[in-house]
Backbone as CSV, one residue per row, in Angstrom:
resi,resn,N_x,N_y,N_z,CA_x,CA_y,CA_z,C_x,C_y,C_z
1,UNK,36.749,26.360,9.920,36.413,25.075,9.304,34.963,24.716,9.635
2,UNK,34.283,24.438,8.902,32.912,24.137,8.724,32.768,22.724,9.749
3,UNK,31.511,22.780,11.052,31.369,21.480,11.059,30.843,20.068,9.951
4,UNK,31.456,18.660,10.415,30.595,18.200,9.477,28.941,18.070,9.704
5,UNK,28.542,17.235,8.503,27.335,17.575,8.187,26.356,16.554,9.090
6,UNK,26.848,15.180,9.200,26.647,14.114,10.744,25.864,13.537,9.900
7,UNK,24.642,14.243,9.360,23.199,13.688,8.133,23.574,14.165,6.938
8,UNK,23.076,13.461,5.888,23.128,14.068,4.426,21.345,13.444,3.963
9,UNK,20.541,14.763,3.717,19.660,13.909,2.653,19.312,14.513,1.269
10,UNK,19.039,13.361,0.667,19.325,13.564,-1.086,18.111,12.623,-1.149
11,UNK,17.703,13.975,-2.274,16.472,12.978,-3.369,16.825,12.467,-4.448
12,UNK,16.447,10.827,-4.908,17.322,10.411,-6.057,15.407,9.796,-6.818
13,UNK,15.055,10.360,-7.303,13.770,9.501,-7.851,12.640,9.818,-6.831
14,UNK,11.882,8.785,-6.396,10.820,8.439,-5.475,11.653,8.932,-4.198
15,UNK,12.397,8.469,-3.818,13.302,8.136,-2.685,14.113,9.353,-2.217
16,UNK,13.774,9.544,-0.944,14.055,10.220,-0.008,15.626,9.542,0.588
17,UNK,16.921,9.577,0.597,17.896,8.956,0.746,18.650,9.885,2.552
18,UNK,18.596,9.091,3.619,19.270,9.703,4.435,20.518,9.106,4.679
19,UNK,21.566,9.980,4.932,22.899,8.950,5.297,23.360,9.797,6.364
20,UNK,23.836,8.792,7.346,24.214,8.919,8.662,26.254,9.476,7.858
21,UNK,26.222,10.219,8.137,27.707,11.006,7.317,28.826,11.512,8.270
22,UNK,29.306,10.090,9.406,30.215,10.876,10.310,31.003,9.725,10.135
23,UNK,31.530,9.521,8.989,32.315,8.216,8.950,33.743,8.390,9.872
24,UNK,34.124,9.592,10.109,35.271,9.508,10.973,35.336,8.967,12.525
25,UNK,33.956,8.716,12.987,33.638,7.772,14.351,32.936,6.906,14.222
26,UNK,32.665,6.109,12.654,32.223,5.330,12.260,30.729,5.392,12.514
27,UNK,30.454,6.997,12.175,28.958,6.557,12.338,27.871,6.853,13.454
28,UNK,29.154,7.184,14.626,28.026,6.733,15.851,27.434,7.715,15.888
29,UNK,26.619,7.246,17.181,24.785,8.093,17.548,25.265,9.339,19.032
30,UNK,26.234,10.275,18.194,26.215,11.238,19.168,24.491,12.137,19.167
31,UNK,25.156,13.119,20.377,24.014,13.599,20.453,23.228,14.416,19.348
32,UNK,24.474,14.866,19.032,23.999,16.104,17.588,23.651,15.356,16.453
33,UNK,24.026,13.928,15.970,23.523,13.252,15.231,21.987,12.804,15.400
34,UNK,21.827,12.190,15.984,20.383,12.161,16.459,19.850,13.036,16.575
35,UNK,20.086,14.486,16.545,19.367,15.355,16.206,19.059,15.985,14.929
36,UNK,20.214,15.426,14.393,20.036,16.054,13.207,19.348,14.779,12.193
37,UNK,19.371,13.514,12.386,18.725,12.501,11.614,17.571,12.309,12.186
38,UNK,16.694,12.932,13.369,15.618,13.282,13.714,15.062,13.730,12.198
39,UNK,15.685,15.355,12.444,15.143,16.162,11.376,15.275,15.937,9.915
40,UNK,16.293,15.241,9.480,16.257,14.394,7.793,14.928,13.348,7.701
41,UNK,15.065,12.641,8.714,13.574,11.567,8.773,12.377,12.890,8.820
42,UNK,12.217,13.486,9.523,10.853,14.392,9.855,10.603,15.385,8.205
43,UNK,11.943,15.427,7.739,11.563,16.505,6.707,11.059,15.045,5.339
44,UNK,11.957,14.209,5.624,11.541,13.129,4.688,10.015,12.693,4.042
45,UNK,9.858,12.610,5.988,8.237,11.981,6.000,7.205,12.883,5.478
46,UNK,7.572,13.992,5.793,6.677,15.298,5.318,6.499,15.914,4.034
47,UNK,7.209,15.171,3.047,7.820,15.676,1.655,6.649,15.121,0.917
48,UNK,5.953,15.521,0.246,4.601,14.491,-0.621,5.303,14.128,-1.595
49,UNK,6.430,14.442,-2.228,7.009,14.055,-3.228,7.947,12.656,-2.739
50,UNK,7.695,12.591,-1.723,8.861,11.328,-1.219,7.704,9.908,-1.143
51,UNK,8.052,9.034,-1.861,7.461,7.691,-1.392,8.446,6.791,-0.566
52,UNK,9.904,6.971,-0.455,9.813,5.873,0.308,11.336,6.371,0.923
53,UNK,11.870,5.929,2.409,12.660,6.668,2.574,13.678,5.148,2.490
54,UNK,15.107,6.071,2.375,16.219,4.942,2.316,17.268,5.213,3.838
55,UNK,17.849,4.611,4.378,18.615,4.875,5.676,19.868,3.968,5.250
56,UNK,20.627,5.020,5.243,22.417,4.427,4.730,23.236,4.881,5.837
57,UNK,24.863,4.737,5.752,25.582,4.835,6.421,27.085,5.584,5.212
58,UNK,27.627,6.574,5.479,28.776,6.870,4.591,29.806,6.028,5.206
59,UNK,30.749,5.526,3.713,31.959,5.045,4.730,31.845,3.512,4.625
60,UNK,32.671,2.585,5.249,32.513,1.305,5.251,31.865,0.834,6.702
61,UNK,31.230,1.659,7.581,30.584,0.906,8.731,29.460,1.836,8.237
62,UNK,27.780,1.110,8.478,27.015,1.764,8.304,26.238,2.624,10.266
63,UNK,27.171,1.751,10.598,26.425,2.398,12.473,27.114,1.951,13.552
64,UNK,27.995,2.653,14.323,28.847,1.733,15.567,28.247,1.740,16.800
65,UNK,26.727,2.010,16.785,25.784,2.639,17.901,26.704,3.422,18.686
66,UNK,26.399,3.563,20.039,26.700,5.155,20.704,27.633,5.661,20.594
67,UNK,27.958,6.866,20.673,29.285,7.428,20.798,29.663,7.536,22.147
68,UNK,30.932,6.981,22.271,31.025,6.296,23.812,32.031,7.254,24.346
69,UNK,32.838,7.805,23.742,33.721,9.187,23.821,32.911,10.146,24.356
70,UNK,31.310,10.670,23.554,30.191,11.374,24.267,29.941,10.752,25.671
71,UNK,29.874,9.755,25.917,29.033,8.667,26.794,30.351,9.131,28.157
72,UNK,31.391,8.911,28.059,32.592,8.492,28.620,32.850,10.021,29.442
73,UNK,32.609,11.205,28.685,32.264,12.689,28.927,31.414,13.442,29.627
74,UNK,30.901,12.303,29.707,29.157,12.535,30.771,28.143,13.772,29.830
75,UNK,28.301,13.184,28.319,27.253,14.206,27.654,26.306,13.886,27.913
76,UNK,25.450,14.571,28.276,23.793,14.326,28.537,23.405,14.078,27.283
77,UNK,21.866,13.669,27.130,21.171,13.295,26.404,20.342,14.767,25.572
78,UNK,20.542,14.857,23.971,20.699,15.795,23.519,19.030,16.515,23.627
79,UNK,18.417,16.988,22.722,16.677,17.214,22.440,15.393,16.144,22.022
80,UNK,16.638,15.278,20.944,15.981,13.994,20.723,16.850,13.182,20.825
81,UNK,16.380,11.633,21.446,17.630,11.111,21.523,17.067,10.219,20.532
82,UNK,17.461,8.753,20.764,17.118,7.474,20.286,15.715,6.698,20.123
83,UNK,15.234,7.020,21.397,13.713,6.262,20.979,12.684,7.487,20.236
84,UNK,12.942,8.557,19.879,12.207,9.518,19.029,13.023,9.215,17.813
85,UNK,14.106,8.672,17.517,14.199,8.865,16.174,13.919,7.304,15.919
86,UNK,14.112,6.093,16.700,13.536,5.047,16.148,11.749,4.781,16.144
87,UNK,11.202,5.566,16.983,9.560,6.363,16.788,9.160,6.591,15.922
88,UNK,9.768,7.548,15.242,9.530,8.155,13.983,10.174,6.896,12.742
89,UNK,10.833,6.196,12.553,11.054,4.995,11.917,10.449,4.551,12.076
90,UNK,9.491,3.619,13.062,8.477,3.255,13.051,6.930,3.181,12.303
91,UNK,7.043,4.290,13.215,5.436,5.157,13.033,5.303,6.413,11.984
92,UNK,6.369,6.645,11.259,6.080,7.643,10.211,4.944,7.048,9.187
93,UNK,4.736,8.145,8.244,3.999,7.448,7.339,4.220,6.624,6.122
94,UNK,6.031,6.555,5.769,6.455,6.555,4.435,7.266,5.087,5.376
95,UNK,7.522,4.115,3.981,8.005,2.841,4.440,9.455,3.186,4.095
96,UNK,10.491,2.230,5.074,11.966,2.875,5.242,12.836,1.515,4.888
97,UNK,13.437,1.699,3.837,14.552,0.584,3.797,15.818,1.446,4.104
98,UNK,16.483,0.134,5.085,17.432,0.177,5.430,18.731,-0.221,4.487
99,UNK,19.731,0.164,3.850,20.674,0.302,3.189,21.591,0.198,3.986
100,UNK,22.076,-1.196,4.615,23.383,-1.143,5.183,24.355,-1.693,4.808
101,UNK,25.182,-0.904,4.941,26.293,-0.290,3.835,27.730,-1.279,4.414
102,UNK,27.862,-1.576,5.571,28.653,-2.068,6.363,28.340,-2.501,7.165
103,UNK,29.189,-2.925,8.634,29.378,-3.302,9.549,28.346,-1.989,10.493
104,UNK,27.527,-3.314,11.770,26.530,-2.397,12.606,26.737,-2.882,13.768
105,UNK,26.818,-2.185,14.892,26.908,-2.589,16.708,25.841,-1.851,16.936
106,UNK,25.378,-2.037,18.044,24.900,-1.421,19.008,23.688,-0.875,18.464
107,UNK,23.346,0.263,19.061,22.481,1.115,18.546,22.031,0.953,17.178
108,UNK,23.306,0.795,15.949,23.053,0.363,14.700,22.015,-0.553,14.244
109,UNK,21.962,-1.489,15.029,21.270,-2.865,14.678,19.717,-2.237,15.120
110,UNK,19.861,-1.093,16.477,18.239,-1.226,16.202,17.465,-0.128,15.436
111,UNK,18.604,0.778,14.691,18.076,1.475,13.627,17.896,0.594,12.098
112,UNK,18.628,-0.127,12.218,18.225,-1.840,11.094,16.827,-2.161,11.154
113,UNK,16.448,-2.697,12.901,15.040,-3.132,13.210,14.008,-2.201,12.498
114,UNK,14.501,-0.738,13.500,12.943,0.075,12.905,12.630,-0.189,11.404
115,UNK,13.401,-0.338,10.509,13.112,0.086,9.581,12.126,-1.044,8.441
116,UNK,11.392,-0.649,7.826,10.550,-1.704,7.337,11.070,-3.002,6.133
117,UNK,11.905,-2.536,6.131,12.799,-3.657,4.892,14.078,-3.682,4.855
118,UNK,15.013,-4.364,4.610,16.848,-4.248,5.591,17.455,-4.984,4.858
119,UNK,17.861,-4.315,3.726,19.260,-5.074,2.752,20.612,-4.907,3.284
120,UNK,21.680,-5.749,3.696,22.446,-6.021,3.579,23.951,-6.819,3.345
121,UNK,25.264,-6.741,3.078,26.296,-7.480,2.591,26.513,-8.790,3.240
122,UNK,26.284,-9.814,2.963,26.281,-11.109,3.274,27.709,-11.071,4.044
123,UNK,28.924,-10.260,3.733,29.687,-10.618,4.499,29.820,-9.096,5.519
124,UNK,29.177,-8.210,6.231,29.022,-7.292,7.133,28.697,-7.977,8.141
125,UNK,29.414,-7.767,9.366,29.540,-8.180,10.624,28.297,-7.095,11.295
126,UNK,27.584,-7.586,12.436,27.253,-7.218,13.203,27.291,-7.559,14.909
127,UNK,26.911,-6.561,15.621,26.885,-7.506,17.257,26.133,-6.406,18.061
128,UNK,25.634,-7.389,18.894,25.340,-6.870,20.146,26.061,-6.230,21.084
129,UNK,26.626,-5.770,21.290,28.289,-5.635,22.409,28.326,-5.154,23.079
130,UNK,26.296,-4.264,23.463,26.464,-4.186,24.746,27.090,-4.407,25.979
131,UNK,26.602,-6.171,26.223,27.161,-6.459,27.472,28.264,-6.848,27.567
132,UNK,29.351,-6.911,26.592,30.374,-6.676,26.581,31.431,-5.937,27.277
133,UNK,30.789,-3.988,27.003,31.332,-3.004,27.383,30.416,-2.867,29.068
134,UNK,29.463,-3.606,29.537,28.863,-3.747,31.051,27.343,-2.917,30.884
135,UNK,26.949,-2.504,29.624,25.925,-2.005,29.627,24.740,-3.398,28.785
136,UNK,24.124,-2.148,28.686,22.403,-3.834,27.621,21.633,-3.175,26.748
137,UNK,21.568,-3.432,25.534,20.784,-3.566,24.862,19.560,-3.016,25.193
138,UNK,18.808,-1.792,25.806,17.888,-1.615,26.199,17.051,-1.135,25.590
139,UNK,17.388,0.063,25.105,16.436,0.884,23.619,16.096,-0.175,23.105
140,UNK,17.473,-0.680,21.902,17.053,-1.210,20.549,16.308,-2.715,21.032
141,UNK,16.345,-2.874,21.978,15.538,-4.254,22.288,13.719,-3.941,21.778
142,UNK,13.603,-2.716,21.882,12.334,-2.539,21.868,11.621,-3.243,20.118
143,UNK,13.407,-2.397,19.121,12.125,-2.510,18.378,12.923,-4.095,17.693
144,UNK,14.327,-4.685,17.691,15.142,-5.697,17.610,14.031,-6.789,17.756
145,UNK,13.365,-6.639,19.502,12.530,-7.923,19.917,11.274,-8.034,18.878
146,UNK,10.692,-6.974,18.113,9.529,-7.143,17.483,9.522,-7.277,16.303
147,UNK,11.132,-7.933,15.594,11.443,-8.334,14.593,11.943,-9.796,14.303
148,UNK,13.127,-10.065,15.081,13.862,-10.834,15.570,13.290,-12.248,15.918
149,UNK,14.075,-13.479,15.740,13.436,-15.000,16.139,13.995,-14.427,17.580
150,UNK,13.240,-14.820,18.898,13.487,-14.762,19.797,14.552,-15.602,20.668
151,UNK,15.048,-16.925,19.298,15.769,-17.474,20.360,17.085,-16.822,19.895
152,UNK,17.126,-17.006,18.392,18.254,-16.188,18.029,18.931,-14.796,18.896
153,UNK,17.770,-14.185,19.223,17.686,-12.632,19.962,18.798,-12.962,21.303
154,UNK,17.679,-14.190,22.005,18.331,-14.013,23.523,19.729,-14.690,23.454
155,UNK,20.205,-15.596,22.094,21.785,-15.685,22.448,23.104,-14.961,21.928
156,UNK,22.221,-14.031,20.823,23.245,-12.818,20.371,22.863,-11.692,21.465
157,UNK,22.116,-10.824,22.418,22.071,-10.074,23.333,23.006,-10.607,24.301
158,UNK,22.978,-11.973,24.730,23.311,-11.937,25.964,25.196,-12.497,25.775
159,UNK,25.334,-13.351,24.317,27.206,-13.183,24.350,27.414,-12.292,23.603
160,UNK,27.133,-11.160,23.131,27.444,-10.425,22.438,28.474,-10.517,21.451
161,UNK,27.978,-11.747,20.669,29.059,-12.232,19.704,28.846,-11.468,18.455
162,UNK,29.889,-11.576,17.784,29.535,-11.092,16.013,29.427,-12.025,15.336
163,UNK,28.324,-11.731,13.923,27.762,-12.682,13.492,27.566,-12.004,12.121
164,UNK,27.733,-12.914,11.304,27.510,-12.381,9.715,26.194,-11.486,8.791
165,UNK,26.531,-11.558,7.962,24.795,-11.131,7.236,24.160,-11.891,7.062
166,UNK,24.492,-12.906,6.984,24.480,-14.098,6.609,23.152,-14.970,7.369
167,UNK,24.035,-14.799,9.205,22.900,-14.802,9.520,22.167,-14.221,10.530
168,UNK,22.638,-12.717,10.103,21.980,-11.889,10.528,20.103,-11.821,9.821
169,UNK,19.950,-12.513,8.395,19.178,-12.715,7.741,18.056,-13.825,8.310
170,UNK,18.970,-15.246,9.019,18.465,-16.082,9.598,17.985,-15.881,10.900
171,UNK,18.411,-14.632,11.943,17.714,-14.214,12.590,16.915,-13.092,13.016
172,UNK,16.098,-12.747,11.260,15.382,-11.986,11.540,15.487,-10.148,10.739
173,UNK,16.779,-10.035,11.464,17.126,-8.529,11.177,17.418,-8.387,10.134
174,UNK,18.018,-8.683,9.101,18.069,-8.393,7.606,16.810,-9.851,6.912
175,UNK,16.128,-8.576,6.253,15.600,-9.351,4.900,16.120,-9.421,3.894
176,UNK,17.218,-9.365,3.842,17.980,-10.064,2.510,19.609,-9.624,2.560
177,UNK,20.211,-10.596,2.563,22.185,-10.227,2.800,22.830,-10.584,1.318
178,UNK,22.872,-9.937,0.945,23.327,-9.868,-0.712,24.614,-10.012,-0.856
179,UNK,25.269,-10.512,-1.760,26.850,-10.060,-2.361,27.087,-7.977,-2.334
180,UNK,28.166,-8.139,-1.895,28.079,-6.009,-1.680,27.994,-5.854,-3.175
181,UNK,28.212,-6.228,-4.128,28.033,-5.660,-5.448,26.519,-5.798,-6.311
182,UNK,25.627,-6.282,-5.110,24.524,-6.359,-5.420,23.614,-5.514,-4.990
183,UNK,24.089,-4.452,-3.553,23.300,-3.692,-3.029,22.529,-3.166,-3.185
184,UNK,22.935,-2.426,-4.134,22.253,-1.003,-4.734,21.369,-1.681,-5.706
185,UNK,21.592,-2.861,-6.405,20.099,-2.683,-7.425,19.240,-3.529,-6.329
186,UNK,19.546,-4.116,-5.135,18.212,-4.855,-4.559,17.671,-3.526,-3.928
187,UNK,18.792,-2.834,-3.376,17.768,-1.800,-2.832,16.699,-1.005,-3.619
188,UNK,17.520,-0.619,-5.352,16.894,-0.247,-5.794,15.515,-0.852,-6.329
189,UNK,15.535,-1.772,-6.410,13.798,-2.838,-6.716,13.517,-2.742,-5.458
190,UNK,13.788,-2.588,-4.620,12.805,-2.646,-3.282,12.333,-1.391,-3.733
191,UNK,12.484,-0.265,-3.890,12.491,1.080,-3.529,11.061,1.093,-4.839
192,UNK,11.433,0.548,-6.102,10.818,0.736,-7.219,9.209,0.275,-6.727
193,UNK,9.383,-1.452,-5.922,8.196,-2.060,-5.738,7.630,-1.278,-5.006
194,UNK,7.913,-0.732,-3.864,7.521,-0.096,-3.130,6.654,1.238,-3.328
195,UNK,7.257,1.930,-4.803,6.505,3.391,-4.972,5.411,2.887,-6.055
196,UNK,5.196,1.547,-6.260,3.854,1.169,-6.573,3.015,1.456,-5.554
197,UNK,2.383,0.823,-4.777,1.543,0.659,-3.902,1.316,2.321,-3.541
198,UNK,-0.210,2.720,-3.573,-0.875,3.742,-3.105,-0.237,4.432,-1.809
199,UNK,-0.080,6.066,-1.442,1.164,6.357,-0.200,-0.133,6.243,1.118
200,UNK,-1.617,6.039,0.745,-2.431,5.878,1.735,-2.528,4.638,2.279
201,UNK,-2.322,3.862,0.991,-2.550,2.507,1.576,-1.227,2.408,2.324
202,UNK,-0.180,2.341,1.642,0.736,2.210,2.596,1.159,2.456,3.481
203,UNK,0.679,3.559,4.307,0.412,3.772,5.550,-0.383,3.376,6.231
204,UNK,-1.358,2.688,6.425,-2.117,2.092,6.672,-1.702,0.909,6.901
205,UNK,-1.088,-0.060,6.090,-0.669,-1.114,6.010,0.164,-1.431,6.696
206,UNK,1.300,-0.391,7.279,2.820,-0.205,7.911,2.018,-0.602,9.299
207,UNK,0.809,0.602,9.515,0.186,0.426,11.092,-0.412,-0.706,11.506
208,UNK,-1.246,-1.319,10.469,-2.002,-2.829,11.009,-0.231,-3.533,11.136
209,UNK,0.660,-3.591,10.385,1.789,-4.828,10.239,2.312,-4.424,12.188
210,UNK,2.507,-3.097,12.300,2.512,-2.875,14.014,1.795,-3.100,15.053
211,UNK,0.171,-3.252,14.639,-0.593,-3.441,15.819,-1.160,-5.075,15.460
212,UNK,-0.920,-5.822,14.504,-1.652,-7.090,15.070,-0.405,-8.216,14.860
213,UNK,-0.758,-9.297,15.502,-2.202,-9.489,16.861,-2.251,-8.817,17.707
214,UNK,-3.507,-8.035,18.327,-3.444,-7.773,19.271,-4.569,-9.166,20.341
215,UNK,-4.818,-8.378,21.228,-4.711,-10.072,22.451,-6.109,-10.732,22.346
216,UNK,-7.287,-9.959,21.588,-8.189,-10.564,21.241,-8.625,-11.062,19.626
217,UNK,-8.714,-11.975,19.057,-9.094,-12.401,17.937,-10.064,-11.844,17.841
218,UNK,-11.761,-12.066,18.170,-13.107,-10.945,17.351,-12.471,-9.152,17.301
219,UNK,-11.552,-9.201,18.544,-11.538,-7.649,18.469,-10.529,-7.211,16.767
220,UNK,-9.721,-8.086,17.256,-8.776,-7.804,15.973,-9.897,-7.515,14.760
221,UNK,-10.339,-8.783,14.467,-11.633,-8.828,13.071,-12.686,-7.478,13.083
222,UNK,-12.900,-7.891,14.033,-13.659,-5.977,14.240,-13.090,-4.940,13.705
223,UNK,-11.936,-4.433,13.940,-11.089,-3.201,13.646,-10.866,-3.270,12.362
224,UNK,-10.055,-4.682,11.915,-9.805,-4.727,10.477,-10.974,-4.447,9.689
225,UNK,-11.769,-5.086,9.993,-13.595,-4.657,8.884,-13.410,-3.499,9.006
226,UNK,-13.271,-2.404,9.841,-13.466,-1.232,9.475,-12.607,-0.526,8.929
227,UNK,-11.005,-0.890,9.118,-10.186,-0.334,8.188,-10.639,-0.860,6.814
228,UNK,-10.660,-2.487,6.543,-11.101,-2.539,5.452,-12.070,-1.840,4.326
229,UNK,-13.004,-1.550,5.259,-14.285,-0.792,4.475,-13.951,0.763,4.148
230,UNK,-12.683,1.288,5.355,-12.732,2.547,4.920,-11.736,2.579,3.623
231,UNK,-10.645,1.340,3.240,-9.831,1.506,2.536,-10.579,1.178,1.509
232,UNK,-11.916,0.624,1.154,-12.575,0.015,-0.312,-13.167,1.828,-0.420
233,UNK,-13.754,2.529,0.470,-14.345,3.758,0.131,-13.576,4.701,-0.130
234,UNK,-11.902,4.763,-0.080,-11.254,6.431,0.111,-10.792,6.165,-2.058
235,UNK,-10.812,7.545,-1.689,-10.026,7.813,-3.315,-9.554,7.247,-4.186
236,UNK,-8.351,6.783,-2.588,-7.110,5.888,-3.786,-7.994,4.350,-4.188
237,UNK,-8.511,4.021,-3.491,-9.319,3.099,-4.013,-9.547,2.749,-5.304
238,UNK,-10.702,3.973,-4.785,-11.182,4.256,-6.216,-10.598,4.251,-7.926
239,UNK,-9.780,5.458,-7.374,-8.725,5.390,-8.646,-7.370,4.107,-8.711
240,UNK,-7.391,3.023,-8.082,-6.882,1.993,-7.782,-7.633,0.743,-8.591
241,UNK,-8.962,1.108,-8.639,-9.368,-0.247,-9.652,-9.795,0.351,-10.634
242,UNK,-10.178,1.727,-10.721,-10.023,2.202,-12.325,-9.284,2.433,-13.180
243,UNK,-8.108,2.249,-12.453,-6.976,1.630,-13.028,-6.405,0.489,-13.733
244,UNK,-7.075,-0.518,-12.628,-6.734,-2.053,-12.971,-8.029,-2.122,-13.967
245,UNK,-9.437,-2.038,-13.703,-9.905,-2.270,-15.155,-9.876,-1.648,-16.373
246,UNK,-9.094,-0.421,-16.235,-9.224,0.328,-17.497,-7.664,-0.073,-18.054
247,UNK,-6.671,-0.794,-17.201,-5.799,-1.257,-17.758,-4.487,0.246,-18.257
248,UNK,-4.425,0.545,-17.437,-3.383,1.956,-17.338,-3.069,2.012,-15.750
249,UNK,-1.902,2.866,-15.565,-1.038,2.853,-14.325,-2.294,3.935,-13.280
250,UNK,-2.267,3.410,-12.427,-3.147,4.526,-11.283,-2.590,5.606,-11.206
251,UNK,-3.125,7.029,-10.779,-2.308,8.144,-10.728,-0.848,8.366,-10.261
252,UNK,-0.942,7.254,-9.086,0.395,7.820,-7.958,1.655,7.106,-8.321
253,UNK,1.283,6.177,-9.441,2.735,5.420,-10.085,3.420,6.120,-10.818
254,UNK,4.866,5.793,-10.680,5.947,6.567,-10.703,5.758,6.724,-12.656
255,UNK,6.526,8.044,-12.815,6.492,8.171,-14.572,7.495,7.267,-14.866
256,UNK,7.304,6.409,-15.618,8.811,5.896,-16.450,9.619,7.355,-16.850
């Protein structure tokens, strides 16, 4: 019998589609999973044909964070664990909506965070539940805290209550909690708006939205002038307003 597959990725259009595919443990972040959704994100990011990646879940939970059966076994920590694959969510070059599909704990919620845009079902439960089970929130705090209203943060971390999409939206982690029969076309207009915008600029753009503020104001203005100036001089630029005045789509927009 074949193992399963843990990742699935599929190209549907622009979009690079990864799905976390172990719905029989709802999902979770064993070791071999994280290794293997390492490598779906890494081949994603690397694809020139990919503008924008999507992060789903098979199944009706989209992430139950760790696998605690692994955890409970004393599995060590696999080649890549968690903060390399929420790293690479981060800091890749291609912008990542999150597609959650269901219900998210743990670990789940801070593969939600990394990601640059986060649709989901107004009625999908999520929680913290770390400290629940006697452990904390420690990874996903990293990238949770640099999304998240902070007050919201410190009273779902610390009772580890469940809380809707609803307002999971109101604090932060989803940008938008839809009716579930709405999913797929918000995701899909995210995905569409998204493979507008130039794949240089948009990398670029992902990195300033990560590094500012940083702790000095002139310094900040400093840096930006020079990204600015290098983004008025590169290519896409170029072919970016000879576009807009000649009144036709720039090269890198998608064919109808």
């Amino acid at each position: 019998m074949a193992d399963p597959p843990l990742v699935r990725l599929e190209r549907r259009g622009p979009a690079a589609v990864v799905t976390l595919d172990s719905p029989a443990n709802r999902n979770a972040l064993s070791a071999a999973l994280l290794e293997r959704l390492h490598a779906a994100l890494a081949g994603a990011m690397a694809d020139d044909g990919v503008r924008v990646v999507v992060l789903t879940g098979a199944g009706p939970v989209f992430c139950s964070g760790a696998d605690l059966k692994e955890q409970r076994a004393g599995g060590g920590p696999g080649a890549v664990g968690l903060p390399e694959v929420l790293t690479l969510l981060v800091e890749g070059p291609k912008p990542v909506v999150a597609r959650v599909n269901g219900a998210a704990r743990a670990g789940g919620l801070g593969l939600i965070a990394a990601c640059d845009l986060a649709v989901g079902p107004a009625t999908a439960t999520f929680g913290f539940s770390e400290v629940r089970i006697g452990v904390t929130p420690a990874i996903i705090a990293v990238p949770c805290l640099r999304r998240m209203d902070l007050r919201a943060a410190r009273e779902l971390f610390l009772t580890g209550e469940p809380f809707d999409g609803a307002r999971a939206q109101r604090a932060g982690l989803l940008d938008r909690a839809v009716a579930e029969d709405e999913l797929d076309a918000t995701v899909d207009a995210l995905v569409a708006q998204l493979s507008r915008g130039a794949p240089g600029a948009l990398a670029v753009t992902r990195r300033l939205l990560r590094d500012l503020p940083g702790p000095d104001l002139q310094d900040d203005l400093r840096r930006m002038a020079a990204v600015s100036a290098e983004r008025f001089g590169s290519a896409e630029a170029r072919e970016g307003i000879a576009a807009l005045l000649e009144k036709r789509p720039p090269a890198w927009a998608p064919r109808e």
